[in-house]
N, C-alpha and C positions, 0 to 999 in steps of 0.2 A: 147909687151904687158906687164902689172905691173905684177910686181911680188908679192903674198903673202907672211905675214910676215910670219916669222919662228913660229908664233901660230896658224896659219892656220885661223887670221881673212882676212878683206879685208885692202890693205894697205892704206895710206891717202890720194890718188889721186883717189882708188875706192871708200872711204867712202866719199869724196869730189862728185864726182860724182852722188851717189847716192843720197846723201841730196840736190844737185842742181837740179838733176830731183823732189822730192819733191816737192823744191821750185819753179820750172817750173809750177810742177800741179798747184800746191796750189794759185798761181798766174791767170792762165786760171782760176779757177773756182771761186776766187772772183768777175773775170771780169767779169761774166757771159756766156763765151764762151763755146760754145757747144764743146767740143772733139770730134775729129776726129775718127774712131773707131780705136783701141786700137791698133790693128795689124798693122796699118799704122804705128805707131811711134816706129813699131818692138820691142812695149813693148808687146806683147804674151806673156799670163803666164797659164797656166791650173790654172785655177778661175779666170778668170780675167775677166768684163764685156767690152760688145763692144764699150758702150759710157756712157757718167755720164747722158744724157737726158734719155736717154733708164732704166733707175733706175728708182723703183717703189717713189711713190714720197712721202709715208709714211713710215719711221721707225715703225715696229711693235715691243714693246716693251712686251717683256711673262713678268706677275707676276712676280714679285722675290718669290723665293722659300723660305720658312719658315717653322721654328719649328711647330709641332703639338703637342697638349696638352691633354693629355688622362685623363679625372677628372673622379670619380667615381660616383654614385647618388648625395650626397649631394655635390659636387662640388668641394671635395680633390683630388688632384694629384695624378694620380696614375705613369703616367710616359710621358716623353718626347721623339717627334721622329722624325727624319728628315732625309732627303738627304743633304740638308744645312741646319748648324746649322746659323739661321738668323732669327733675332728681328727688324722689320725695326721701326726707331726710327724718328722724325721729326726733322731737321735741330737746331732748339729751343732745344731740349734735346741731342746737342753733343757740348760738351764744345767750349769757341771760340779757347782756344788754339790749341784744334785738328784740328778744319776747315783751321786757319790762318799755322799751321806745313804743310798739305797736300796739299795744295795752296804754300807753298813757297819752297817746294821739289818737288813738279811733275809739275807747272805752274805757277811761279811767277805772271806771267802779266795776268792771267787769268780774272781779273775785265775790264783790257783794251783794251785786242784784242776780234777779233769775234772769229768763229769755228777754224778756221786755223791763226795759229799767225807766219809769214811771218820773222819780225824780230827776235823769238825763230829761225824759223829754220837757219836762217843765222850764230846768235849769237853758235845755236850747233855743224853749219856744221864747222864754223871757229877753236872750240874749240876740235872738234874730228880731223879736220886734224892737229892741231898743237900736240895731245898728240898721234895721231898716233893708236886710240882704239875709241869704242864708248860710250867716256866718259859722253855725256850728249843727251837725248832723242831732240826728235821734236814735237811729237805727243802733243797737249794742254789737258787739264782735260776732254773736251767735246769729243774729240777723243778717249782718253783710256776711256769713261763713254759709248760710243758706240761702242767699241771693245769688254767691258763686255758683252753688249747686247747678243751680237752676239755669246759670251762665254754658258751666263746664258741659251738661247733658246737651244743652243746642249748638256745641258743638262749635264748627264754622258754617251753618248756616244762619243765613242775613236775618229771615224772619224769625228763626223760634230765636233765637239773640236777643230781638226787637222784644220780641213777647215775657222770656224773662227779665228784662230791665224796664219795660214801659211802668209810666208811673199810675198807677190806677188803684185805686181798694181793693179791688179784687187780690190783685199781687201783692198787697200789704198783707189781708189777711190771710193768703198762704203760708207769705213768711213768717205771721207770729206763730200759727200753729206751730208750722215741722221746728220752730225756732224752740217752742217747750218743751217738743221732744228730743230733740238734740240735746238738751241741757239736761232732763231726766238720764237718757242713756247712756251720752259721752260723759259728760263731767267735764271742768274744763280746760284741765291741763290737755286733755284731747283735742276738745273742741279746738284752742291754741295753736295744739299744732296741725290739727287740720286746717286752718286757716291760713298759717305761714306756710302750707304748702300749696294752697288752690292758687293763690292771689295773687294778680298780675303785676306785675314792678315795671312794665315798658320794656321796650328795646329788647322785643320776641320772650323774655324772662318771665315764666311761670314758678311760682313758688318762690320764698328765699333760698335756696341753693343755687337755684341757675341765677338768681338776681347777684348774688355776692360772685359770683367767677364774671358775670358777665361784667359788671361795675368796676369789680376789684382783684376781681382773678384770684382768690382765696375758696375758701369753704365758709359757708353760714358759721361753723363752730368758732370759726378763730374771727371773727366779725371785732372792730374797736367799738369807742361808743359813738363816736362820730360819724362812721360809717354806719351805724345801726339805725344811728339817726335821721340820716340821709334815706335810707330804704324806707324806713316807716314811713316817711313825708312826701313821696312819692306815690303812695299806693293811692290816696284820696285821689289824684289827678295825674297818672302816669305822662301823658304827653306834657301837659303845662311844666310838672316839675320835672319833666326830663333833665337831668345833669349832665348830658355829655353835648342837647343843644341848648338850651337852659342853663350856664351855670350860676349867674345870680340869681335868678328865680329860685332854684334847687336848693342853693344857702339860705335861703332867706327861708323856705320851710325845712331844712334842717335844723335850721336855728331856733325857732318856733316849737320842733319836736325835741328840743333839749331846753327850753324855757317851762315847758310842760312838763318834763319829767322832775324838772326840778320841784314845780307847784306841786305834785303828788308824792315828791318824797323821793323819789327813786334814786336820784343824785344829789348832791350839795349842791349849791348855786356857783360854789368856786367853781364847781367840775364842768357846771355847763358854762361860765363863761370861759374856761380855756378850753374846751371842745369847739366854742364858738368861732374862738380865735384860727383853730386848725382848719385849711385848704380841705379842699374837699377829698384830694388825694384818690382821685382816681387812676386806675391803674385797667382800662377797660381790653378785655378780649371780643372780638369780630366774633358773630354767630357764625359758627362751624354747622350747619344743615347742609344733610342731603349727598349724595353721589357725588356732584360737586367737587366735595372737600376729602375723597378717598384717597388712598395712600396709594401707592407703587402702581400709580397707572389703571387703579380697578373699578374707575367710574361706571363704566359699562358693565363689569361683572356688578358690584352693584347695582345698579339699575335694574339689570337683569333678575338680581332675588328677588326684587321687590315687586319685578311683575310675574313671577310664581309664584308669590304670597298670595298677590292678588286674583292669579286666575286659578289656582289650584286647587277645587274642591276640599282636601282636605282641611285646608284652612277655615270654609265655612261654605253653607250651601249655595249663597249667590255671592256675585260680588259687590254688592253693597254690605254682605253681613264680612267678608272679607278685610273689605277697605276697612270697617269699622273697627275691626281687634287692629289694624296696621297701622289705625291712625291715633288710638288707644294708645300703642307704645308699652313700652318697661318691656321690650321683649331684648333678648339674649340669641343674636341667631349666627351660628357659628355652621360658616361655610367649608364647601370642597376647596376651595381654593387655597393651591399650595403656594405661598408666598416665594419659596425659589423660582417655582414654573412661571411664576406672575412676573418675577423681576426680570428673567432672562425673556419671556418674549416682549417685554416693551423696551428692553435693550437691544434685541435684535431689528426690531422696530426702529427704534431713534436711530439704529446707527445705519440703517439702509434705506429707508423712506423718511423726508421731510415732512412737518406737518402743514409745511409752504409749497409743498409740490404739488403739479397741475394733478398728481393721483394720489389716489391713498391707499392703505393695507390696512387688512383683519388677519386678526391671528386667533387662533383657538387651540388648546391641548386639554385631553380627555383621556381618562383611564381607562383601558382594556379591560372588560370584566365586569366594571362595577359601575360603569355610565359616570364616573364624580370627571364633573371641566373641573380642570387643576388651573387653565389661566384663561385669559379672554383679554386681550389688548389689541389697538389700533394708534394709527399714526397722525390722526386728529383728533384731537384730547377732547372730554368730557367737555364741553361748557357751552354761552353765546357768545363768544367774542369770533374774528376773524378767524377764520382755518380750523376752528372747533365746532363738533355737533354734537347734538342728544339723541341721534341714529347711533344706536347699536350696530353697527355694519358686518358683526359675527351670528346675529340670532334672525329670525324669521321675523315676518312681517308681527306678526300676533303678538309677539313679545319683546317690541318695542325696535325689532330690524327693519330694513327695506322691504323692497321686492326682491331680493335676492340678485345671483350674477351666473351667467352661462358656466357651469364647471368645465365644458370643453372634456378632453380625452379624462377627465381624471373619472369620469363615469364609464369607462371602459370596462374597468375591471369588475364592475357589476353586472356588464353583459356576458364576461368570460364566466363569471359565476356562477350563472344563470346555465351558461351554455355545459357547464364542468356537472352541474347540479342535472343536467340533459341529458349524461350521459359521455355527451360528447368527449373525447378523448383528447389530452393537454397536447398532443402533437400534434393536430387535427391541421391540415394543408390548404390555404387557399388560393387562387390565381393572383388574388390581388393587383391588377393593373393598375396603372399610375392615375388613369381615368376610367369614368363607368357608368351606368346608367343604374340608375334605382332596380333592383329585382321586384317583380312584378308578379303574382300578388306576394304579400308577405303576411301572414294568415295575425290576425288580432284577436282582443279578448272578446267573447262571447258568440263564439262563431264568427266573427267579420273578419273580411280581410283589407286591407291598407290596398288600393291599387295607383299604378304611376299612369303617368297620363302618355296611353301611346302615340299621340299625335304631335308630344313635346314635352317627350322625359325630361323628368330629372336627374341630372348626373353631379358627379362628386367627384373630390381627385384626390391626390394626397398633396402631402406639405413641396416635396421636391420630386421635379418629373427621374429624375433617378430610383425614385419609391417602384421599382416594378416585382412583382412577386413572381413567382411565388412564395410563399410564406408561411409556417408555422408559426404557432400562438406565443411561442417564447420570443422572436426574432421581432413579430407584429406587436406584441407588447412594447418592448426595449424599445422601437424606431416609431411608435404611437400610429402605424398603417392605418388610416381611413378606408381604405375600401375592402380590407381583412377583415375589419369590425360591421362590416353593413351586411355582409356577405354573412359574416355568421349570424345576425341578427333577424337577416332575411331566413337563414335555415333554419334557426329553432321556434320564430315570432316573435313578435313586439310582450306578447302576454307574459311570456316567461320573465323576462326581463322587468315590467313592473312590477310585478308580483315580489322579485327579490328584493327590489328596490323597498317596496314596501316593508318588507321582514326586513328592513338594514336599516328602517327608520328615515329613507332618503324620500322628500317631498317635496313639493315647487315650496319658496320662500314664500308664495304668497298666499297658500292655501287652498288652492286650484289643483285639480285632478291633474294628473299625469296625460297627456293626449298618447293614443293608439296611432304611433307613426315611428317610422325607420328611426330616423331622424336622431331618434333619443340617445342612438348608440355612441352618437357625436358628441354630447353633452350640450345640449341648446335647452332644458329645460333648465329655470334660475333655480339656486340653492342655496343658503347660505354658509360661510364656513362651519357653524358648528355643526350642519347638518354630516358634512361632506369629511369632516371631524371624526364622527362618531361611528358612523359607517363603515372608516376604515378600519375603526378600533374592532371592529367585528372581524375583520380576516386575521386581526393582532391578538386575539382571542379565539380564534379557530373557531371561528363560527360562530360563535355566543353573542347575540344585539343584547344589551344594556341600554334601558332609555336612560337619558341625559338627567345627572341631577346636581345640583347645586345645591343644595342647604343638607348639614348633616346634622343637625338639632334646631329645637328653638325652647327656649322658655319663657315666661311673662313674668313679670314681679306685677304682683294686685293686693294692692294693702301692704301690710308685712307677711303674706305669703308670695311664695313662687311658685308656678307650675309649669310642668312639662308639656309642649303643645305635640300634638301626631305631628309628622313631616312626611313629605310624599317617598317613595321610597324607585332606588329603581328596579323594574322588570324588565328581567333576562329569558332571552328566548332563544332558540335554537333556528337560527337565519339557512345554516347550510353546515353539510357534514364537516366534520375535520377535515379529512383528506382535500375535501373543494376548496377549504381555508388553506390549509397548507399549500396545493397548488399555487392557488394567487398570491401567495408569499413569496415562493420560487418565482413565477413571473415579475412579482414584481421588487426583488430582490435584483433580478436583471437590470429592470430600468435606473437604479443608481448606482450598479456598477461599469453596465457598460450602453446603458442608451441614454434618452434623453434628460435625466435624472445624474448624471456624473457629479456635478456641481452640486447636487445636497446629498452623496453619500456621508455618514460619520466614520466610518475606517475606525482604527484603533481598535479592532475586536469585539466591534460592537453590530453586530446585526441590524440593520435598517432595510428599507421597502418604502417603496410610492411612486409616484404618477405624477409626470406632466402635465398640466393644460394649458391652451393656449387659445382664446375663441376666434371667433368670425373681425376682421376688423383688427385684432388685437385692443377690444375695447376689455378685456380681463385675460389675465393669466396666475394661473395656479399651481403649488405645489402641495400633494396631502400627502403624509407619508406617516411611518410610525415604525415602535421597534416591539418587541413583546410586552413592553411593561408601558409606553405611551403611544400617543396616536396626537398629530398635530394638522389642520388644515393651514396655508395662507393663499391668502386671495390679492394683489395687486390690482387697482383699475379705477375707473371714473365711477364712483357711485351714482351720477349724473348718467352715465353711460353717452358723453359727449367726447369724450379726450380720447382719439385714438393712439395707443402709445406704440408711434411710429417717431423716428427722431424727435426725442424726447428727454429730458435730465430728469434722471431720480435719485435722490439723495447724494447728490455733488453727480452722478457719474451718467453720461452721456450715451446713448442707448439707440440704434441705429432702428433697431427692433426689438421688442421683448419678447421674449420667451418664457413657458414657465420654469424651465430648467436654468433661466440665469438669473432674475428678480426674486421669483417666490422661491426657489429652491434653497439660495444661501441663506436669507430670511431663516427658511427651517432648518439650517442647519445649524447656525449659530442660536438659535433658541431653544433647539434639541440638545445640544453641543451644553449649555447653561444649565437644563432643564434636568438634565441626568445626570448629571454631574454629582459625584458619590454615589447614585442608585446603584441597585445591580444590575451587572452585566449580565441581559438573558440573551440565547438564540434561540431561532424560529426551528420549528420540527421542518427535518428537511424532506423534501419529496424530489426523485428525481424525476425529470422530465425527458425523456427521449428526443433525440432528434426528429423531426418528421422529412427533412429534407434536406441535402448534401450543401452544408456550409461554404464549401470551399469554392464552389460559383462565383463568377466575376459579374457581379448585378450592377458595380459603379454605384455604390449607398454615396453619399453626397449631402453637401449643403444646397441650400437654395440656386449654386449655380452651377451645381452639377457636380462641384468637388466635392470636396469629404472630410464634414468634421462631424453630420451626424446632428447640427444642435437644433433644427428646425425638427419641433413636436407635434404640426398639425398640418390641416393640410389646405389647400386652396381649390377649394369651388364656388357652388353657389351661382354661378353665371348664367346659367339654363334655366327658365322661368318654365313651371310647368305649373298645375292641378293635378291634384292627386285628393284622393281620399278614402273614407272607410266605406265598403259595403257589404251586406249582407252574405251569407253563405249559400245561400239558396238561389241570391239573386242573381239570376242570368245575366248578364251584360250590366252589371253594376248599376249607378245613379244613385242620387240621395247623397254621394260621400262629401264632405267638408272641401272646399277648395284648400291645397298644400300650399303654404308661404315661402317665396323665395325673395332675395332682396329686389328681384324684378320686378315683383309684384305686391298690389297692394295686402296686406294681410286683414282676413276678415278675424275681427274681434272674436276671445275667444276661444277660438281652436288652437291658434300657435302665439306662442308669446318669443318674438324676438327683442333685440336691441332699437333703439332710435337711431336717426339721425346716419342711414345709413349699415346700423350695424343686426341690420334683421338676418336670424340666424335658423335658415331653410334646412333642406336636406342637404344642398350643396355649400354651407358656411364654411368659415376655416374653422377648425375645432382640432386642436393637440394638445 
C-alpha cells in the first residue's frame, strides 16, 4: 500500500489517483452517461449521492447576503450592518484587470472549456504528481462559483458549512452537475460576475467590492493591476495570504498572479515585472458593522430597529424566518428618527450626565399623533468597554431594555385620567393630610377588593410635613400630593386606573401584569422611558395612543431587482375623550409653571406640560413632559438600582438630593429647547379648571424643613410594615389575599416588584 509522505499529505501515486478518478467522472458526465449508483464503484462517502440523474435538476441559488443600511427620517446614515459585509456590483463596474487576474489564477481556459475542463484536470494531475503536493487545483471558476453556493445557503451555521465544503464524491458530483447547468443558463460573463461577487477575500470581505474598500478603500471599478493582483491571490487561501498580517506571504502570491497573467497573455512580462516591483500599497479601512459604529449617539435607536425586524410579524412568521431576510441583508431601512431630535437629546445628555458617573440617563422623544420615536439616547454609550453597555435603558425588557425603573409621581396623571374619564370633576377636593393610613377596602378588578391590614396599616405621607390639605386636583397636581392621589385612587379603584394605563400603552418593563393594589398611584410599577414617553404623547394628542414606531420603510436589493418590504405600521386609538386630555394638559401645564416642574418649563411662547418623579430611596428620578407637537420622557438613576443619589455629583455638579424637577427636568429642557427649534409653535386647547378651594389659606407649603421653595416632588413613607391584599367580593372577612410589600418586610415574589438593596417601593415609598 503507498506510503504517506512525512507531511502526512497524500503521496503522488494517491494524488495521481485521485485526480484520475476526477477525470474518470468528469469524462461519464460530459458523455452524458447515467452513473451507476455510487456504492457500486465503492466510492461510498457519508454525503455522497446515489446517482448524478437522481440530483435535483435545478441549482437553487439563496440571495447573496448584503450590507444593510440604517438612514434616519431625512435619509442620513445612521449605521451599517451585516452578517456579510457585501456590495454586489455588476461585472461593468469591476475593473477588467481584476476579472482577467481571477480568470488567470483560478481558471485560465475558463472562456474555452465548458463546466468541467478535462484538459486543466490532466494538465493538474501531471503537475501535482511531479511536485509531489497539491500544487495546482482542478475545480474550473464555474465549480468553485457553485461550491460558494452551497457555502453561501449554510449560512453561518458550523455544520451545514462543514457539509458543503467536506471533501467526498458525493459533493463532487453535485458540483459537476448544477456546474453544467450554470454554464447552459448563465454563460460566462455572468457566471464571472457572480463569482466576483460570492467569494470571500478575508478580513470580513465578501465579494470584490467590499474586498477593494476594505484593502484599498476604492471601489472594485477603479482597482490598478497590482492591487487586482493582490485580491485574486488571496481568494485560494484568505487567512495565509492575508496582506494586512501576511505581507510577504501576500507579495509573493501577488506576484505569482501577475507571472500568470503574463503566461496567458493578459499582460506583457514588462508590465508584470514593474507591477512586481510596486508595494503593496495598501490603504486599509476598519470593518464598520453593527450599532456600534452609528452616528449622532443612535446605537441604541439602532439596536432598537433591529429587534422590531426581528420580533415584528410582519417581517416574517417566526423569528427564525425573520432573522433570516435580517441576516440576508441588501435592505434599505429608513427610520422615524429625526436627526435634529437625535443630536439635541445626546447634547443634553453629554452636557448634564457623565458617562463616568456613579448614575446614568435615558432619554426618549416621540411624536404626538403618529407613535414615530424622533430620538432615543443615553449617557453610556453603545459598546464593551468601561461605562458603556448594550442595555438599551429607554425600551422594555423584550426589546433589548432592563426591567425597567419606578416612574414615581409621573404616573399620577394617569390616575387623574382615569378619575376625569369617572366623571369625577377637575376641582374634586380632598383632605389630604400630611399622613394617612391606606383606605380600606379599595374595590379591584373583577370583583375583588385590595384590603389594609387592620391590625397594622399601611400608611403613607407626603414629601414635606407642610404637605397638609386640603386640596384640589390642580394644587395636588403642581405640589405631586401623595395622599391626594391614594384618596382618589381609593374612590374611584385600582381597575379604572389600569385599564387606562393599558389604553395609554403603559406596561411593567418587564412584561408582568400590572398588580391590583393602591400603590400604583405612587408609581412603584417599573417602566421604561419610552413607555412613559408615549403615554404622555397621548394627553399631547388629546387623547389619541399611537403605538410606537420606528421604521418608516424598508427595501431589499435581490439580484438586480429591489423590493418594497410591509413595515409595521402604528395604531391609533382613542385612550380618553378630548376634554379628559385637555384637562390633564391644564394640570399639567401647572406643574412647570408653578410647582414641581419650574426648572423644565420652555417659556418663550411656547406651550409645554409634565410631571415630576421622584421614587422610594431616590434610587430614580424623572422628568416626562411634552408640547403639542413632542412628547419627551428622562429618567436619571442606577440601572443597578444600587446608587442611592443622595449626596452625590452628576455631571460636574454636586447634589445634596435629586429631585425630578432638578436633574431630569433641565435634561428635557435643553433637549426640548434643541429638539423644536425652528418647528412650530403650537398651544394646547385650553380648559379651564375652577378653583375647588379658597387659595388664599395659610397652609405653610415648604421645603423639606418646613420652609418654602416648593422643590421636593414626593413624599416620605413606607415605614409602617403591614399585609394587605386582594379578596373576593362575596367574601366575608376576606383571606386568600397576597401579603402587601413594604420595605419592612420581606416581599413574596411575584405580587410586588420593588427596588433592591433597600429601595423596595411599598404603599408607603417616597414616590414624587
Amino acid at each position: 500500500m503507498p506510503k504517506k509522505r512525512s507531511g502526512g499529505g497524500l503521496s503522488p501515486t494517491q494524488q495521481a489517483a485521485k485526480f484520475l478518478g476526477v477525470s474518470v467522472l468528469a469524462g461519464a458526465v460530459l458523455a452524458g452517461i447515467a452513473l451507476p449508483a455510487v456504492g457500486a464503484l465503492g466510492l461510498a462517502a457519508k454525503g455522497s449521492v446515489e446517482s448524478f440523474d437522481e440530483l435535483p435538476a435545478n441549482l437553487k441559488t439563496p440571495p447573496l447576503s448584503q450590507r444593510t443600511t440604517i438612514l434616519d427620517a431625512d435619509g442620513g446614515q445612521i449605521a451599517t450592518v451585516y452578517s456579510r459585509d457585501r456590495t454586489v456590483v455588476p461585472l461593468k463596474d469591476i475593473a477588467p484587470t481584476m476579472q482577467k487576474a481571477i480568470v488567470a489564477i483560478e481558471d485560465s481556459r475558463f472562456y474555452q472549456h465548458g463546466a468541467v475542463d478535462l484538459k486543466g484536470v490532466l494538465r493538474a494531475l501531471n503537475k501535482n504528481a511531479r511536485s509531489g503536493e497539491v500544487a495546482q487545483g482542478a475545480s474550473t471558476l464555474t465549480q468553485q462559483y457553485v461550491k460558494n453556493v452551497f457555502v453561501e445557503e449554510a449560512g453561518d451555521d458550523p455544520t451545514k458549512v462543514a457539509q458543503a465544503t467536506q471533501q467526498t464524491i458525493g459533493r463532487k458530483i453535485r458540483e459537476l452537475k448544477y456546474a453544467i447547468q450554470v454554464e447552459e443558463e448563465l454563460g460566462k460573463k455572468k457566471i464571472l460576475e457572480n463569482y466576483l461577487n460570492i467569494t470571500f477575500f478575508g478580513q470580513q470581505a465578501y465579494g470584490v467590492e467590499a474586498a477593494a474598500r476594505r484593502y484599498f478603500s476604492k471601489s472594485a471599478k477603479d482597482l490598478n493591476l497590482q492591487e487586482s493582483a493582490l485580491l485574486a491571490g488571496i481568494v485560494q487561501s484568505p487567512s495565509r495570504y492575508d496582506p494586512v498580517n501576511d505581507e510577504a506571504e501576500a507579495t509573493k502570491r501577488r506576484n505569482t498572479v501577475l507571472r500568470r497573467m503574463a503566461e496567458v497573455g493578459d499582460i506583457s512580462r514588462a508590465q508584470a515585472a514593474e507591477a512586481m516591483k510596486a508595494p503593496l500599497g495598501l490603504k486599509v479601512s476598519k470593518p464598520r458593522n453593527g450599532c456600534i459604529t452609528a452616528v449622532k449617539g443612535a446605537g441604541f435607536f439602532c439596536d432598537y430597529v433591529r429587534e422590531v425586524f426581528l420580533t415584528d410579524p410582519v417581517f416574517g412568521k417566526t423569528r427564525e424566518a425573520r432573522a433570516k431576510v435580517w441576516n440576508q441583508g441588501g435592505l434599505t431601512v429608513r427610520t422615524t428618527m429625526d436627526p435634529q431630535a437625535q443630536d439635541a437629546a445626546q447634547r443634553s445628555i453629554k452636557d448634564h450626565v457623565y458617562k463616568s458617573d456613579p448614575v446614568a440617563t435615558a432619554a426618549t422623544l416621540v411624536e404626538p399623533g403618529t407613535g414615530k420615536i424622533l430620538a432615543m439616547g443615553q449617557s453610556r454609550p453603545y459598546g464593551f468597554k468601561k461605562n458603556e453597555t448594550q442595555i438599551n435603558l429607554s425600551v422594555d425588557q423584550a426589546m433589548g431594555g432592563g426591567m425597567g425603573y419606578q416612574p414615581g409621581s409621573t404616573f399620577k396623571p394617569i390616575v387623574a385620567a382615569a378619575a376625569l374619564e369617572d366623571g369625577m370633576p377637575a376641582n374634586k377636593v380632598y383632605s389630604s393630610p400630611y399622613r394617612m393610613a391606606y383606605p380600606s377596602p379599595v374595590a379591584a378588578c373583577d370583583g375583588k377588593k385590595w384590603l389594609n391590614d387592620p391590625a397594622n396599616p399601611a400608611k403613607l405621607e407626603n414629601e414635606n410635613s407642610s404637605e397638609v390639605g386640603p386640596y384640589d386636583m390642580k394644587e395636588a397636581t403642581a405640589k405631586s400630593v401623595n395622599t391626594y392621589y391614594v384618596q382618589m385612587i381609593s374612590d374611584i379603584g385600582i381597575c379604572p386606573v389600569t385599564t387606562m394605563a393599558k389604553k395609554m400603552g403603559v406596561e411593567r418593563a418587564d412584561g408582568d401584569k400590572m398588580p391590583q393594589v393602591p400603590s400604583i398611584a405612587l408609581g412603584t410599577q417599573e417602566m421604561s422611558p419610552l413607555t412613559m414617553a408615549n403615554a404622555y404623547a397621548t394627553f399631547a394628542s388629546r387623547g389619541m395612543y399611537c403605538t410606537p414606531v420606528a421604521i418608516e420603510s424598508v427595501s431589499q436589493r435581490v439580484g438586480d431587482e429591489t423590493r418594497k418590504l410591509e413595515v409595521p405600521k402604528s395604531t391609533c386609538s382613542r385612550a380618553m375623550s378630548e376634554n379628559t386630555a385637555d384637562t390633564i394638559n391644564a394640570l399639567l401645564k401647572g406643574v412647570v409653571e408653578d410647582g414641581t416642574g419650574r426648572k423644565a418649563g420652555l417659556g418663550n411662547g411656547r406651550d409645554s406640560a409634565g410631571k415630576t418623579g421622584t421614587t422610594d430611596e431616590r434610587y430614580a428620578a424623572w422628568f416626562v413632559g411634552y408640547t403639542p407637537n413632542m412628547a419627551g420622557a428622562v429618567w436619571v438613576g442606577d440601572p443597578a438600582h444600587k446608587r442611592k443619589m443622595v449626596n452625590i455629583t452628576i455631571g460636574g455638579q454636586p447634589h445634596d438630593k435629586v429631585f425630578g424637577g432638578e436633574v431630569p427636568g433641565p435634561i428635557w429642557k435643553d433637549m426640548m429647547y434643541g429638539a423644536l427649534e425652528g418647528k412650530p409653535v403650537e398651544s394646547f386647547n385650553t380648559v379651564h379648571i375652577p378653583d375647588g378651594i379658597d387659595r388664599d389659606r395659610d397652609r405653610g407649603d415648604g421645603d423639606g424643613n418646613g420652609g418654602g421653595d416648593g422643590r421636593g416632588d414626593g413624599d416620605n413613607g413606607g415605614n409602617d410594615g403591614f399585609i394587605g391584599g386582594l379578596v373576593g367580593g362575596n367574601n366575608n372577612g376576606g383571606g386568600g389575599g397576597e401579603p402587601f410589600p413594604t420595605p419592612s418586610f420581606s416581599i413574596p415574589e411575584g405580587f410586588f416588584r420593588g427596588q433592591d438593596n433597600g429601595g423596595g417601593n411599598g404603599n408607603g415609598g417616597r414616590f414624587g
